[in-house]
C-alpha positions in Angstrom: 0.0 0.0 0.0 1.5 3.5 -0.7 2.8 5.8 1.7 -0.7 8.7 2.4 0.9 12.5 2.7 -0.3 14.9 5.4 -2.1 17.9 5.0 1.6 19.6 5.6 2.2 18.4 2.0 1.6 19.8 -1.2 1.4 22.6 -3.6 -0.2 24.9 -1.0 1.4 23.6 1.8 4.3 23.9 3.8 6.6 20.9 3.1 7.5 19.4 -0.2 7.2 15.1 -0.2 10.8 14.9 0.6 10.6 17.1 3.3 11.9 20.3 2.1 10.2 23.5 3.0 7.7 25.1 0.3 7.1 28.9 1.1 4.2 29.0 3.3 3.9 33.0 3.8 2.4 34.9 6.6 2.0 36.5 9.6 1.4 35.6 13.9 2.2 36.0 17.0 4.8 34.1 19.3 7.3 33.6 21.7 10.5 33.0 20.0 12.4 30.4 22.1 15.5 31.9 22.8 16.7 30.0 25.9 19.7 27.8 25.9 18.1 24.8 28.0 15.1 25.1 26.1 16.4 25.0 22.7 18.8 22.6 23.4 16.4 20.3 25.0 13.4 20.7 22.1 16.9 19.5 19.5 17.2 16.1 22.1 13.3 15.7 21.4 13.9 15.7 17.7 17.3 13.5 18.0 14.8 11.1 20.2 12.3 11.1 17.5 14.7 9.9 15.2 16.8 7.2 17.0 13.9 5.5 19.2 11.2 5.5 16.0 11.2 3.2 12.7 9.1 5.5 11.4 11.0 8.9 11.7 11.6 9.2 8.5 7.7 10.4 7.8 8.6 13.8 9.9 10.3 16.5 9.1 12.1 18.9 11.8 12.3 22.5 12.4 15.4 24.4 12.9 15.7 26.1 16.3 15.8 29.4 15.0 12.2 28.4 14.5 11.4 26.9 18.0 8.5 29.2 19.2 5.2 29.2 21.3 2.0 30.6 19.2 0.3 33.2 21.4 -2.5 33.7 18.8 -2.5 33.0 14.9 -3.0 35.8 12.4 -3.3 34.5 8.7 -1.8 32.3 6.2 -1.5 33.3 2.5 -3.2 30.1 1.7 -6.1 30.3 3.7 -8.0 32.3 2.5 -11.5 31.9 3.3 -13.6 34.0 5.9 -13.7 31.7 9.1 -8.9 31.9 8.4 -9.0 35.6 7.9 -9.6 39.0 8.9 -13.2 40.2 8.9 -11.0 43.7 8.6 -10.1 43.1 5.1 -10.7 41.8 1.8 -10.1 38.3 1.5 -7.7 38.5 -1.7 -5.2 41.2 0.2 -1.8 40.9 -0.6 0.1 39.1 2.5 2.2 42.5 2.4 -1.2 44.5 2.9 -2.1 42.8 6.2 1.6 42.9 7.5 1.3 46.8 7.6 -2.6 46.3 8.5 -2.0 44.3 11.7 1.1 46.6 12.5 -1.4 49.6 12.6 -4.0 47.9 14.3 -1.9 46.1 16.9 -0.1 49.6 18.2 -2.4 50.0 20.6 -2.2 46.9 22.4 0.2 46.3 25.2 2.0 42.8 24.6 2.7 40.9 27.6 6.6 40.6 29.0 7.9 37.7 31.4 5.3 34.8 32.1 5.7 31.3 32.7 4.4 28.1 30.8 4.3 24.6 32.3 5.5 21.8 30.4 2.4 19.0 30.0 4.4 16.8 27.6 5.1 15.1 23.9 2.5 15.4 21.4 3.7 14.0 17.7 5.6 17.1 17.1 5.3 19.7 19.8 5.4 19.9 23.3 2.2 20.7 25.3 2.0 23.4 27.3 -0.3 25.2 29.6 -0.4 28.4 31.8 1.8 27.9 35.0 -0.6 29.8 37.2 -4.1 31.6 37.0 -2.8 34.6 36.6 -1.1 33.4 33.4 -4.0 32.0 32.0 -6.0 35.4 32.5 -3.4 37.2 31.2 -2.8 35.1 27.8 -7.0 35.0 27.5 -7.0 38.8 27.5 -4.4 39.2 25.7 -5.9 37.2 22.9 -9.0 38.4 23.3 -7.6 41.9 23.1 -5.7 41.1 19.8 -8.6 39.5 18.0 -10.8 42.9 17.9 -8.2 45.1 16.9 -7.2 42.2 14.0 -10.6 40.9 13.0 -9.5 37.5 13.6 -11.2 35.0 15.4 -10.9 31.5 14.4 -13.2 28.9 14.9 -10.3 27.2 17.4 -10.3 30.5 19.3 -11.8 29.6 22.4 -10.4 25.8 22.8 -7.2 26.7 21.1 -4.2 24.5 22.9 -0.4 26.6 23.6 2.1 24.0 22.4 5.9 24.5 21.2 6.6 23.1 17.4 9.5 21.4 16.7 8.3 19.6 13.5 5.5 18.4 10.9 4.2 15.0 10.5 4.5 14.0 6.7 3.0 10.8 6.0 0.3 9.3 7.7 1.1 6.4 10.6 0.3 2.9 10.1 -1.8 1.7 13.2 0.9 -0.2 14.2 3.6 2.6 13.9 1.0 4.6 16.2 1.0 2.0 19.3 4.6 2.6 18.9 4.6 6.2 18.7 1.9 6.1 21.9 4.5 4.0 23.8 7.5 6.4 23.2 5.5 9.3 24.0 4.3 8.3 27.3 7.9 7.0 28.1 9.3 10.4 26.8 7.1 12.7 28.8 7.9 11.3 31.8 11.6 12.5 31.3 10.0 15.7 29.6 8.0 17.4 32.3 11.6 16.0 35.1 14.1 18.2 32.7 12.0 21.2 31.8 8.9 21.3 34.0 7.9 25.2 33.7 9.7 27.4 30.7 10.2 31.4 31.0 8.5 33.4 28.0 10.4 36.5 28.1 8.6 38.4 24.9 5.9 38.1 22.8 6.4 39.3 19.0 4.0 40.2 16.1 5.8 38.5 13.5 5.9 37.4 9.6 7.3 34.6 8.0 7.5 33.5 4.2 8.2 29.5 5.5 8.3 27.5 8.4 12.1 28.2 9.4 12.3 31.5 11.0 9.5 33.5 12.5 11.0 37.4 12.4 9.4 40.4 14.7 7.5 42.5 12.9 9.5 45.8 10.7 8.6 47.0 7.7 12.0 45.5 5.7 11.1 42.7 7.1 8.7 40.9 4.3 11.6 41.9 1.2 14.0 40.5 3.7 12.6 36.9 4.4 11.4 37.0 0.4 15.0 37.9 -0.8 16.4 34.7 1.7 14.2 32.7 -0.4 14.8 33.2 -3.3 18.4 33.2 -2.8 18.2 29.9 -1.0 
């Protein structure tokens, strides 16, 4: 029987069959993981993935420069269809267009600084996570409440919507027998999750654009030409 892609594969997508990255532009808002214990322990997660799994070879990884926590999603140039965009704007807008759009709109909001995260363990290819404290969650639900006036956006996930940290895409589908293994590893590997990392420091939230799924860049106007210019050069 042949191997079934993903619905990260294709022509409007954001990986190509081999596991190369398509461009996949657009624009969010995250916590870029910058610290070193983080990072390096999201890279032993990967390395896990690939060693402990006869299967790893139907993922494809993220670099760290990539690693981030999705505060709330903005759009996608390929989805666009009312319940994926902003009720602000047309739904053929350039991607540029809604870059400067949300860059207007978003001025007035105040973007939360230091909070904490706690780790609730291995999905396929992120790691769960969950506000450490009431406070937290109050602050993130807000915050993203906040954010979805001043952007028109509000997708149909909004309320239900789960904070995780990427580190990868599953590309083929899993065999039932490939997913009791993955279910076995995952349980094993969250155990030793949650012991290393247990509660992770977000030290700043970004508006941000990105033309593919390796780098996710704070919002300037340059910024777009910058990442399309990479790209193309690539």
């Amino acid at each position: 029987m042949s191997e079934q892609f993903t619905k990260a594969v294709g022509e409007q997508a954001k990986f190509n069959e081999d596991g190369t990255f398509r461009p996949f532009p657009g624009n969010t808002i995250v916590c870029n993981l910058t610290e070193s214990r983080v990072v390096d322990e999201i890279i032993r997660v990967q390395q896990a993935h690939i060693s402990a799994l006869s299967f790893a070879h139907k993922f494809a990884w993220t670099p760290p420069e990539s690693f981030h926590m999705t505060v709330i999603e903005l759009l996608c140039h390929y989805h666009r269809r009312p319940a994926l965009w902003t009720s602000l704007l047309e739904l053929d807008t350039p991607i540029e267009e809604t870059d400067r759009f949300f860059a207007k709109a978003l001025e007035p909001v105040s973007f939360p600084g230091h909070f904490r995260m706690k780790v609730e363990g291995l999905r396929k290819t992120s790691i769960g996570v969950s506000p450490h404290d009431e406070a937290t969650r109050q602050l993130l639900h807000a915050f993203r409440e906040e954010v979805s006036r001043a952007a028109g956006v509000r997708f149909p996930n909004h309320d239900t919507y789960g904070f995780h940290i990427s580190f990868g895409y599953q590309l083929i589908q899993l065999t039932p027998e490939e997913e009791a293994e993955f279910k076995q590893f995952q349980q094993d590997y969250s155990r030793q999750l949650v012991e290393r990392l247990s509660v992770i420091d977000m030290e700043k939230v970004d508006y941000t654009v990105f033309e593919d799924m390796t780098r996710f860049v704070p919002y300037a106007p340059e910024e777009r030409a910058a990442l399309q210019r990479q790209g193309r050069s690539a």
